[in-house]
N, C-alpha and C positions, 0 to 999 in steps of 0.2 A: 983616848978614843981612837978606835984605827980610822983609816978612812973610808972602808965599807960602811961603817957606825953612821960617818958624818953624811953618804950618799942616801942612804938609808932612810937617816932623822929628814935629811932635806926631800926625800920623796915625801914621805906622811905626811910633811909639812904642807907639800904642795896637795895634796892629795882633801888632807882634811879644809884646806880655802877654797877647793874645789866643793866640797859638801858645804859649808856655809854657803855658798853663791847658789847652787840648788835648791840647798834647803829654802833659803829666802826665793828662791825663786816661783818652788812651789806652793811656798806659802802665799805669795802675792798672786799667782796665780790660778792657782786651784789644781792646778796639774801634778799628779803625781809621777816624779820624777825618777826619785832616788827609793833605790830596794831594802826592806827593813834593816839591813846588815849593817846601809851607809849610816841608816838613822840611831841605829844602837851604838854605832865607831863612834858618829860625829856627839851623842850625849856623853859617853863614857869619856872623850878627850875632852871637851869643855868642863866638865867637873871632877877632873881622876882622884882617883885614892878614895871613891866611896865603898863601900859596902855591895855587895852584886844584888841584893834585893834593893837596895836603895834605887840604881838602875833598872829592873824589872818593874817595879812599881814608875818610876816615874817614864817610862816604855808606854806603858800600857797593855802590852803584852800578857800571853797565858805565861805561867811558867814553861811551861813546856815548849814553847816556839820560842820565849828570850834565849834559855836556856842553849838549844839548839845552835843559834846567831851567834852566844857568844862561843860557843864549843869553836864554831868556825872561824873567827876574830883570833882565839887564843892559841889556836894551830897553825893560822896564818902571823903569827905573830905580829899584828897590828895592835893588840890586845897584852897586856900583864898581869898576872893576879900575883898577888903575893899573901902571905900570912896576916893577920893586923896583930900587930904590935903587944894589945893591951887582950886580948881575945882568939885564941890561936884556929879554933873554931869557923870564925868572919875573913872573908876573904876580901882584899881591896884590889879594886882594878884601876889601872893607869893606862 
């Protein structure tokens, strides 16, 4: 792993403890904080390698606004999709 990789991995790091601490924040609060983008990042990284509709449903999202979010996610490369395994079809995201 070069060390752009390693700068990289320790930003998201920082970044996604930054969305937990919001997220909790707005939850205890009521205030809405963070923009749907951080709250699609911060589901997809707490459980990666599901399936993209698995993510959309538990979003609660249209298709068509997930969709969108992750379009953005996967070009900002915060985001990974890759083939599944067993399904070439199902895409998983990490």
């Amino acid at each position: 792993m070069s060390s752009h990789d390693e700068v990289f991995n320790d930003h998201i790091g920082n970044y996604l403890d930054s969305l937990r601490f919001l997220t909790n924040f707005q939850r205890e609060s009521g205030v809405q904080v963070i923009r749907k983008e951080g709250e699609v990042l911060l589901l997809i990284k707490r459980e990666p390698g599901q399936p993209v509709k698995y993510y959309m449903n538990k979003s609660g999202m249209s298709s068509r606004w997930f969709n969108e979010i992750l379009k953005q996610l996967l070009t900002s490369k915060l985001v990974v999709q890759v083939a599944c395994p067993n399904d070439s079809r199902r895409k998983l995201l990490s």
